[in-house]
Steps between C-alpha positions, in 0.01 A plus 500: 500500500252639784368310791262677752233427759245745456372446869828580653565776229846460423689251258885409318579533183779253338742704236687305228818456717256319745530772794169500644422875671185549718250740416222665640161586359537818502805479242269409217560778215116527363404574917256140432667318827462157319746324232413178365652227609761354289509819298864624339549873623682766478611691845813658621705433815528721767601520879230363707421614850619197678855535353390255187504574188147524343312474166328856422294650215396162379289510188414166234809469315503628148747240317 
């Protein structure tokens, strides 16, 4: 599940385990730079630049 503040442009996702992983607006798959809140994604976690791990390639999910 996706939260993000459009005016700050960045956002977390929550994954079924409950890790939450920032994200940035620029990590949205269709290049949009918007998710709805409350929407279930997809994404995939990579190394972030502040030594965090990060949510990347983030898309609507498709289950």
């Amino acid at each position: 599940m996706a939260s993000f503040d459009e005016r700050a442009g960045w956002g977390r996702v929550r994954g079924d385990d409950g890790q939450e992983l920032f994200f940035h607006c620029t990590a949205v798959a269709d290049g949009s730079r918007s998710i709805a809140q409350g929407a279930r994604v997809d994404y995939e976690v990579v190394p972030g630049h502040l030594g965090r791990w990060e949510a990347w390639d983030i898309e609507p999910a498709r289950r």
